[in-house]
MARZALO-38274 format. One record per residue (C-alpha): residue number from 1; residue in one letter; z, x, y. Coordinates in pm, 1 decimal. Layout:
# MARZALO-38274
R   num   residuo          z          x          y
R   NUM         A          Z          X          Y
...
***
This chain:
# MARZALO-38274
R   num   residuo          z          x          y
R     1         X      409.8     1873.5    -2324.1
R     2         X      519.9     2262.6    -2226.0
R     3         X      436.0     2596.4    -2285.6
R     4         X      772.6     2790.9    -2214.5
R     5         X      568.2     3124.9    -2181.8
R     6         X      370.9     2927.8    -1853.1
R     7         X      437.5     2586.8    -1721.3
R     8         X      663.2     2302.1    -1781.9
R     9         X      532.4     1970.1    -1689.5
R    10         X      806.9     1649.1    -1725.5
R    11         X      888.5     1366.7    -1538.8
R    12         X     1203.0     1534.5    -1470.2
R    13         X     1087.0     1866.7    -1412.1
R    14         X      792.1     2110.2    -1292.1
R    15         X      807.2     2442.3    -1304.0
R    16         X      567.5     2766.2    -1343.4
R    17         X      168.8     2815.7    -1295.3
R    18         X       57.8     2524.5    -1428.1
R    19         X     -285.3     2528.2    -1614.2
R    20         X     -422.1     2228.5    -1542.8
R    21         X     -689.8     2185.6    -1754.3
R    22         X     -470.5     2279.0    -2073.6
R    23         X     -183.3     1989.2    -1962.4
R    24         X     -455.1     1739.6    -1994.6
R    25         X     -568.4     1841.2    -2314.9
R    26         X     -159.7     1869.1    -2431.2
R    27         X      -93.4     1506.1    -2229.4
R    28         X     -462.0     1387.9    -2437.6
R    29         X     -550.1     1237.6    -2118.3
R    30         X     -938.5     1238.1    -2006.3
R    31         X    -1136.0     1419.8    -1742.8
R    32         X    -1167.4     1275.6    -1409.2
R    33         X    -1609.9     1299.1    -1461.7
R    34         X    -1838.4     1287.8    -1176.2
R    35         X    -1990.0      957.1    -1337.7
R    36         X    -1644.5      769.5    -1290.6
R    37         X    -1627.5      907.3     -963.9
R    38         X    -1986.4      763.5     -915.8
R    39         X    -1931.6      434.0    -1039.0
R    40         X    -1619.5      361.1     -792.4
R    41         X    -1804.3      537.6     -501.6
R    42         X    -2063.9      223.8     -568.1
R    43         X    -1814.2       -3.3     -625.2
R    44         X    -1594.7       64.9     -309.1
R    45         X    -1925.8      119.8      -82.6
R    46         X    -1930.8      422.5       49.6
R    47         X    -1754.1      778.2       65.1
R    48         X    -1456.2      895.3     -164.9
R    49         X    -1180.5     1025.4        6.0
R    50         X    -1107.5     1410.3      -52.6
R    51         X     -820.3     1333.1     -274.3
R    52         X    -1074.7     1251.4     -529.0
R    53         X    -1350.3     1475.6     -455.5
R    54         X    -1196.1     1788.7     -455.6
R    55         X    -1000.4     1777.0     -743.2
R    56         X     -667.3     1689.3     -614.2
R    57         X     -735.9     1372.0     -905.3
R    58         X     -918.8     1509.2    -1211.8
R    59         X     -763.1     1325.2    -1500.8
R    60         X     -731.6      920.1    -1619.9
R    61         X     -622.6      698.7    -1858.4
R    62         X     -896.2      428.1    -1891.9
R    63         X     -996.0      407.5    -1550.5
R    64         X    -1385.1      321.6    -1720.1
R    65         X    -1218.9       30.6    -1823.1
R    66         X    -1050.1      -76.4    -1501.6
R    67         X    -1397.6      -37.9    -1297.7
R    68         X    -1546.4     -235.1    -1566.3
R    69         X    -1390.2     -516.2    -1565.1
R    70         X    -1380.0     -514.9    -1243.3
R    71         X    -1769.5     -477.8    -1179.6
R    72         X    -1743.2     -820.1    -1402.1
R    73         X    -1512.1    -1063.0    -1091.9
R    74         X    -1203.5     -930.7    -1245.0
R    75         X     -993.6     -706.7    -1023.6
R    76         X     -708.4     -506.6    -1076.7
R    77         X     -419.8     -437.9     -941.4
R    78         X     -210.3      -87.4     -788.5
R    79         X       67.4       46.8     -892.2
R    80         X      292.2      328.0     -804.7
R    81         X      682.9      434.6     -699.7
R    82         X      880.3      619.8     -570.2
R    83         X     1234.3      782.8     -713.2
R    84         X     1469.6      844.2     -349.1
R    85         X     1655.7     1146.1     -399.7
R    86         X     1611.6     1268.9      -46.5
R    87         X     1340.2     1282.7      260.8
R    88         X      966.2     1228.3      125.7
R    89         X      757.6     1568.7      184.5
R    90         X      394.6     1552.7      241.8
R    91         X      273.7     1552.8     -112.4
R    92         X      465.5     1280.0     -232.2
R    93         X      197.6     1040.9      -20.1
R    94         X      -73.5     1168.6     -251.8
R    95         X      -43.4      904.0     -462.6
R    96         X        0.4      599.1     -171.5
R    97         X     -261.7      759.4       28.0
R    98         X     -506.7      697.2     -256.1
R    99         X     -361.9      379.1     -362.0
R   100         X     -452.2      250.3       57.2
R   101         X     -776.1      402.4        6.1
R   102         X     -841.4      175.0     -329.3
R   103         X     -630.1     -161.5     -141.0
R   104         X     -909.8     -112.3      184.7
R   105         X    -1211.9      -69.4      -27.2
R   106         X    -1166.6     -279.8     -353.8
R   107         X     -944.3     -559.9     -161.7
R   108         X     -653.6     -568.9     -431.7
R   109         X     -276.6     -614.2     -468.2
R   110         X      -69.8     -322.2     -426.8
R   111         X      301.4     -355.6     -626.1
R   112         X      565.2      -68.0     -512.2
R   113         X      895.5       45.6     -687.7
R   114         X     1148.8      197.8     -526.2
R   115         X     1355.3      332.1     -853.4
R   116         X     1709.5      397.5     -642.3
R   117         X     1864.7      327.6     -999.4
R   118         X     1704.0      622.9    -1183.9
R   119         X     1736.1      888.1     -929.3
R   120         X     2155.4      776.4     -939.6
R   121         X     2103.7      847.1    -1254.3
R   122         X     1932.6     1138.4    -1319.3
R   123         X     2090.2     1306.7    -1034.6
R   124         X     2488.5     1402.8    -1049.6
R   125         X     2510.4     1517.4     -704.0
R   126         X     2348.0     1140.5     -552.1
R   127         X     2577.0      846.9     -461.7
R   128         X     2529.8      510.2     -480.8
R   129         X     2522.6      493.0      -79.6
R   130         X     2224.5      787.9      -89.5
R   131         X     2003.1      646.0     -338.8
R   132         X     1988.8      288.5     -106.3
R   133         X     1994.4      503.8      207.3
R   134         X     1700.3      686.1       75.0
R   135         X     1539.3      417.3      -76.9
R   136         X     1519.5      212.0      226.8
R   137         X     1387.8      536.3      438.2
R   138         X     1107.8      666.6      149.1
R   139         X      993.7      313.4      171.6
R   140         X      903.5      262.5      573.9
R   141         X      749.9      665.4      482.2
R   142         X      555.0      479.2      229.1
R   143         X      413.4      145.7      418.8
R   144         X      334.2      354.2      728.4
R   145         X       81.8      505.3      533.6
R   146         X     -123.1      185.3      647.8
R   147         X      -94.3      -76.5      361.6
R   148         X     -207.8     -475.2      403.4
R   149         X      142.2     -669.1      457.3
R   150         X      -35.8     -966.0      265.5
R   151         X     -138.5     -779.5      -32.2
R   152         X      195.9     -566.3      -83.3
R   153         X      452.8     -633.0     -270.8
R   154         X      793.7     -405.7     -337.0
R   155         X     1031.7     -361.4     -613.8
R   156         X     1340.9     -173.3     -497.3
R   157         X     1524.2     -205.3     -798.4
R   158         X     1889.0     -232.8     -735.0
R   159         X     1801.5     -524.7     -534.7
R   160         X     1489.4     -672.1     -722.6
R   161         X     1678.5     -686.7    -1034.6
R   162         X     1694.5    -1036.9    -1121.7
R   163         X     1272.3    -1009.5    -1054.8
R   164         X     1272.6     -709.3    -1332.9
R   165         X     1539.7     -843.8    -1575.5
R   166         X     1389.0    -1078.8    -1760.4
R   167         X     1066.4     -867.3    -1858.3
R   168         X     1248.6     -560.5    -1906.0
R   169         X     1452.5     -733.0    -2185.3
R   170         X     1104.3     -803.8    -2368.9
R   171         X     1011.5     -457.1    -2297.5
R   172         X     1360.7     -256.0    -2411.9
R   173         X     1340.3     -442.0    -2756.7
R   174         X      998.3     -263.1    -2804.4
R   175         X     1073.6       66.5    -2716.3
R   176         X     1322.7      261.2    -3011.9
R   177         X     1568.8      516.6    -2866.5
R   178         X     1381.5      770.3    -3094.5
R   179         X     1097.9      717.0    -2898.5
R   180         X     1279.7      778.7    -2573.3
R   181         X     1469.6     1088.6    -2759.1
R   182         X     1113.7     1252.9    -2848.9
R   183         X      889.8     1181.6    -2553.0
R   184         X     1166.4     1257.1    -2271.6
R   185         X     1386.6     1534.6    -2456.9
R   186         X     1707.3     1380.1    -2351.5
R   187         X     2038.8     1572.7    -2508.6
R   188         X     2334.4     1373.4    -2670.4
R   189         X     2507.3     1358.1    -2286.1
R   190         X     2228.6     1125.2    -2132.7
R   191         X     2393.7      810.7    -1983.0
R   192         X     2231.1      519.6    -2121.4
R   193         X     2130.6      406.7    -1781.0
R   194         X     1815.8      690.2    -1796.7
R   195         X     1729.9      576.8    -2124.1
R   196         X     1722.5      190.4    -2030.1
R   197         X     1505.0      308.5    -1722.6
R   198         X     1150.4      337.5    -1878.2
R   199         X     1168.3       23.9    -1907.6
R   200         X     1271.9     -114.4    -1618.8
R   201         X      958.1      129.6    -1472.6
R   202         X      743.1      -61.2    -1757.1
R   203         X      800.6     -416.8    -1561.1
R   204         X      581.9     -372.4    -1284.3
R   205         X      241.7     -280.9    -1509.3
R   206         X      331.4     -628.0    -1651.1
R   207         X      467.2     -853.4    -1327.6
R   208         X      129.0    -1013.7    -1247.4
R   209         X       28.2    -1092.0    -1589.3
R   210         X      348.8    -1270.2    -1593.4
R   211         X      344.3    -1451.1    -1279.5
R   212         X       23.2    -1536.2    -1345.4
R   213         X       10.3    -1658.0    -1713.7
R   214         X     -346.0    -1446.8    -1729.0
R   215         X     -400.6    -1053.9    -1844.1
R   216         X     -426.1     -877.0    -1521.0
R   217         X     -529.9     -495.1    -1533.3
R   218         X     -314.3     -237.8    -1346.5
R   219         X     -424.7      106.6    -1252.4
R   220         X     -145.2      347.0    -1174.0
R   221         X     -248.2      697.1     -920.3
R   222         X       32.5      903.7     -996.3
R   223         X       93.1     1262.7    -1037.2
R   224         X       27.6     1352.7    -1395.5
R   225         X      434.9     1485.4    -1481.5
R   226         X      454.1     1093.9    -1433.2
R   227         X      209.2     1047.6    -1741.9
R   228         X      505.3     1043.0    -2006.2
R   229         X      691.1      732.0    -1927.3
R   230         X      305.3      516.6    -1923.7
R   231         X      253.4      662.6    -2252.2
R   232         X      558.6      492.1    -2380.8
R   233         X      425.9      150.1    -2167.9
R   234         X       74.9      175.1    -2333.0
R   235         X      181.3      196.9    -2672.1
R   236         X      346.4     -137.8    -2657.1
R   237         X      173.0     -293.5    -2409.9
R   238         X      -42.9     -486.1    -2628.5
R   239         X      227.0     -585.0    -2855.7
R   240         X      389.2     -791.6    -2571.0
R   241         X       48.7     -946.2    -2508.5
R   242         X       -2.9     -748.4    -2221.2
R   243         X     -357.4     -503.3    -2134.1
R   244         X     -219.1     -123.5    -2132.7
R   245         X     -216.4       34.9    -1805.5
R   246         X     -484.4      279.1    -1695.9
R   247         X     -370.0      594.0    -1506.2
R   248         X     -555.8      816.9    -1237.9
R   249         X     -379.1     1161.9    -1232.7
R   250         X     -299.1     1402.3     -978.3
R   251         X     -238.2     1769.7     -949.3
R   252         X       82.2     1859.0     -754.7
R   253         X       41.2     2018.7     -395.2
R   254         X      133.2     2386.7     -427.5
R   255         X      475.3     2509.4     -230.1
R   256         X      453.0     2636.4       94.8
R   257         X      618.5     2945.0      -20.6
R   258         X      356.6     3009.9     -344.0
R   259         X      662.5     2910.5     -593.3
R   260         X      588.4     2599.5     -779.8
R   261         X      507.1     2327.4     -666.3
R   262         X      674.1     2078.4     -354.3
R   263         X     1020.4     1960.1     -425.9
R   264         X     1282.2     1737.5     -291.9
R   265         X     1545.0     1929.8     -530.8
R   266         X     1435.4     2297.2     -459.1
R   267         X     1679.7     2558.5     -341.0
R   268         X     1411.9     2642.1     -139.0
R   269         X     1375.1     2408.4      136.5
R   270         X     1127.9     2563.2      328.7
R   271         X      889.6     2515.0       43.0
R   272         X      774.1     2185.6      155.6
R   273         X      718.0     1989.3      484.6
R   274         X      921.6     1687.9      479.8
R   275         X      827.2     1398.0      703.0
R   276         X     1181.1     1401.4      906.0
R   277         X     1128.5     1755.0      955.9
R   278         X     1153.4     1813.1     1364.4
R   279         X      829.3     2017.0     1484.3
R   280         X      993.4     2349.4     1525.5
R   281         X     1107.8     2338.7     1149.9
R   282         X      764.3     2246.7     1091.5
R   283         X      602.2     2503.9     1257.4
R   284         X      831.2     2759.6     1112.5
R   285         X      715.2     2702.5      765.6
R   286         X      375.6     2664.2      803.6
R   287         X      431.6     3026.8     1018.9
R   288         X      617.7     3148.2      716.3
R   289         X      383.9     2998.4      426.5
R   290         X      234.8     3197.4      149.9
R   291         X     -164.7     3275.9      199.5
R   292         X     -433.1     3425.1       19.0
R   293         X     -442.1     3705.8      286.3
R   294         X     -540.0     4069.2      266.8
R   295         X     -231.3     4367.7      367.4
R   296         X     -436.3     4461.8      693.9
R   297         X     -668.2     4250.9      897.1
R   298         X     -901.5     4545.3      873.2
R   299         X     -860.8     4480.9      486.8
R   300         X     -941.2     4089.2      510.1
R   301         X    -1217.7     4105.6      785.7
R   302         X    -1385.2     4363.6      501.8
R   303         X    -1295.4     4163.1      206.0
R   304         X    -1204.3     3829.6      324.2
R   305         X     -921.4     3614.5      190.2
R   306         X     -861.5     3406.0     -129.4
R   307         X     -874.4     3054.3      -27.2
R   308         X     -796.4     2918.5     -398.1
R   309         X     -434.4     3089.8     -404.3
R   310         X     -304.6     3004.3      -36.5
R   311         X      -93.5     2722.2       47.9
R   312         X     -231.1     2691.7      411.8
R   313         X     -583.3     2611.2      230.0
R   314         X     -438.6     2381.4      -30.6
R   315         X     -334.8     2198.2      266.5
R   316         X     -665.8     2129.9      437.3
R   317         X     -794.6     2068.6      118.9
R   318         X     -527.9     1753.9       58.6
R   319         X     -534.0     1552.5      359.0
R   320         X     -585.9     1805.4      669.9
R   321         X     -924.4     1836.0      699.4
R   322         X    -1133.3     1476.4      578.8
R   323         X    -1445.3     1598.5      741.9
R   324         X    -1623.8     1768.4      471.8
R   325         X    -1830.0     2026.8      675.4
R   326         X    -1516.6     2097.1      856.9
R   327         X    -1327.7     2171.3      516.4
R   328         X    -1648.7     2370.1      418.5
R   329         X    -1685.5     2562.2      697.5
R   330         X    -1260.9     2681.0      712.3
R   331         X    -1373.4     2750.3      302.3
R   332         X    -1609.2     2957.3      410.8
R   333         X    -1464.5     3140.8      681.7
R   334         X    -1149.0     3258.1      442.5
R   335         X    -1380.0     3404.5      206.2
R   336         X    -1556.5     3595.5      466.9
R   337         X    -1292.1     3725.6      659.0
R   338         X    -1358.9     3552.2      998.4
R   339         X    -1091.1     3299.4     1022.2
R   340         X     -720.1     3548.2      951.3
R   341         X     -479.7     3347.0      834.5
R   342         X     -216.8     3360.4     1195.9
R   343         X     -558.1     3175.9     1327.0
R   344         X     -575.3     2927.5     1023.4
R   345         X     -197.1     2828.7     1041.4
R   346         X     -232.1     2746.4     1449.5
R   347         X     -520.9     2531.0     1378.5
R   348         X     -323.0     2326.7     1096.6
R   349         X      -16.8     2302.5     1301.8
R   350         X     -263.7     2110.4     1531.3
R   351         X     -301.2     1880.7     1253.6
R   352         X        6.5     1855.1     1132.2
R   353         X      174.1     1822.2     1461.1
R   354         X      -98.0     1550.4     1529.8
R   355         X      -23.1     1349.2     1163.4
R   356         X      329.8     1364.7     1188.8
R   357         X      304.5     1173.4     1554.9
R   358         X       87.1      927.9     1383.2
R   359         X      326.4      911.2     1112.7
R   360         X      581.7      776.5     1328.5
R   361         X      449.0      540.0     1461.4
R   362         X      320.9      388.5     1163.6
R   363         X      656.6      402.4     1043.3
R   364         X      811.4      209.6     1324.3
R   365         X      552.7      -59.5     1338.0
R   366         X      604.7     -132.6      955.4
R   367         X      992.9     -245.3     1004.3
R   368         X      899.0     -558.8     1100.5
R   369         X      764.4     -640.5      790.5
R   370         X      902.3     -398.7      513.8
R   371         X     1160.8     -623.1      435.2
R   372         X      943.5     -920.5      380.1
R   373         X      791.4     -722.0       79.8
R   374         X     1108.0     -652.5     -130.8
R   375         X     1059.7     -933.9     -464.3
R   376         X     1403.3    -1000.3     -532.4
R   377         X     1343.8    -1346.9     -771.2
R   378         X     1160.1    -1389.6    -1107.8
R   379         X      785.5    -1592.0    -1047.4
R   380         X      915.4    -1861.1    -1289.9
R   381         X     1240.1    -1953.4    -1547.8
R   382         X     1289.9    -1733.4    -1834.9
***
């Protein structure tokens, strides 16, 4: 899963330039083709979103299989989590912004888990009181992003426990603590409570098959650091009686600052834009962020910019500029030296000013009806 001369990729930690293409081949995941891309453009009716065609998603898990069966009157459903260890930042939506995309077009159920018991933990420094706190907060981040009421349903596990419980018995009796040892590294001090939690985050690939006495497939967006605990979940999926989950990966959104990648547990806080951040903090990172920009702006309107290394640009590319001509044209202007980069960061405040209004108001709206969401009972006896 690492290469400790360039990149380490685990659920519990990113660090270094990660090469993307050679973390699928290590994960032995497949590549996100343009005739799976194709076949759910047809299927949802229109346009993809830019998340998935520019490369922000490029790897799966079975996804073939997913649209498949689907194409046949069987659908699917979403899911995807959340660990609260402080304020969301902007890529952490990646994942929920796709998943509303797929719930809009394809009309299916969307299952959320708020994992407030991992991140307590996995992280020494987080209370009890912070992970709920948090928990609570990351969720009304995470419904504002414009999710059907009717067709979304939340774990938060602390409180949803006696929903998980009785599944993640079946599924703990599968899964050896070798297995757990080898896939997640953990060293002798590891409180049992991290190695009981895979499969606790197993439960929800299984919950409607379940409630529903029938095999229901689930498709899980999530960055691909995430792709270690499903691994464990596929390989003994089928032994429960249960399809394996399929998996749509994502790349992780550069930090502003050109170090790593965006964090909640950086030193660095001005690496990422987090959605409480007030709009002067806001603007004061994206003022500060790294850029593929020349010494001189004699230098860059002669040789134009490098679009592919600058964290301004990997922000229009996410979610900042939908309108493909628009993200073309900003492209093409970098390269050629007649958009600077001061110019480029006023135009994506704009934006960002602009989303983060939206944002919350969305996130307001949603209170009424976040609550309503949270499964906190098993679908039937044990």
């Amino acid at each position: 899963m690492t290469d400790k001369e360039e990149f380490v990729v685990t659920p519990y930690e990113v660090k270094g330039r990660i090469d993307y293409a050679k973390l699928r081949e290590q994960f032995g995941t497949q590549e996100l083709s343009a005739s799976i891309l194709d076949r759910l453009q047809q299927l949802a009716g229109g346009e993809l979103p830019p998340l998935l065609t520019r490369g922000v998603y490029y790897s799966h898990r079975d996804l073939n299989l997913v649209l498949d069966q689907y194409a046949r009157g069987h659908p699917f459903f979403l899911y995807s989590g959340r660990g609260p260890s402080g304020p969301l930042h902007i890529s952490h939506l990646v994942p929920f912004e796709l998943c509303r995309w797929l719930q809009e077009k394809l009309g299916v159920e969307m299952y959320i888990q708020i994992t407030d018991d991992e991140k307590f933990w996995a992280r020494a420094q987080l209370t009890r009181e912070e992970s709920v706190r948090w928990g609570y907060e990351n969720l009304l981040d995470i419904l504002a992003v414009g999710f059907d009421p009717k067709r979304t349903h939340v774990f938060f596990d602390s409180r949803s426990i006696a929903a998980l419980y009785p599944l993640a018995i079946r599924v703990a009796r599968k899964i050896p603590y070798s297995t757990v040892k080898a896939v997640f590294g953990f060293p002798p001090s590891t409180n049992i409570g991290l190695v009981f939690y895979t499969a606790l985050q197993t439960v929800p690939c299984f919950y409607p098959s379940w409630e529903s006495g029938r095999a229901t497939p689930c498709l899980i967006p999530c960055g691909i650091d995430q792709d270690p605990h499903f691994r464990v979940t596929r390989d003994i999926a089928e032994g429960l009686g249960y399809p394996k989950p399929a998996l749509i990966h994502s790349q992780m959104i550069p930090g502003l600052l050109g170090e790593g990648v965006m964090s909640t547990t950086g030193n660095e806080k001005d690496n990422a834009l987090f959605l409480n951040d007030p709009p002067k903090v806001v603007e004061r990172k994206v003022r500060r962020a790294f850029t593929g920009g020349r010494a001189s702006v004699e230098e860059q309107r002669r040789l134009g910019a490098n679009p592919e290394i600058c964290s301004v640009w990997a922000l229009w590319k996410t979610r900042f500029a939908p309108d493909p001509k628009e993200f073309e044209q900003i492209t093409a202007d970098c390269r050629s030296g007649a958009l600077l980069c001061g110019d480029c960061k006023s135009n994506l405040l704009e934006k960002v000013h602009a989303f983060y209004r939206a944002h919350a108001e969305a996130r307001e709206k949603v209170r009424d009806w976040a609550e309503s969401t949270i499964i906190t009972r098993a679908p039937k006896p044990d």
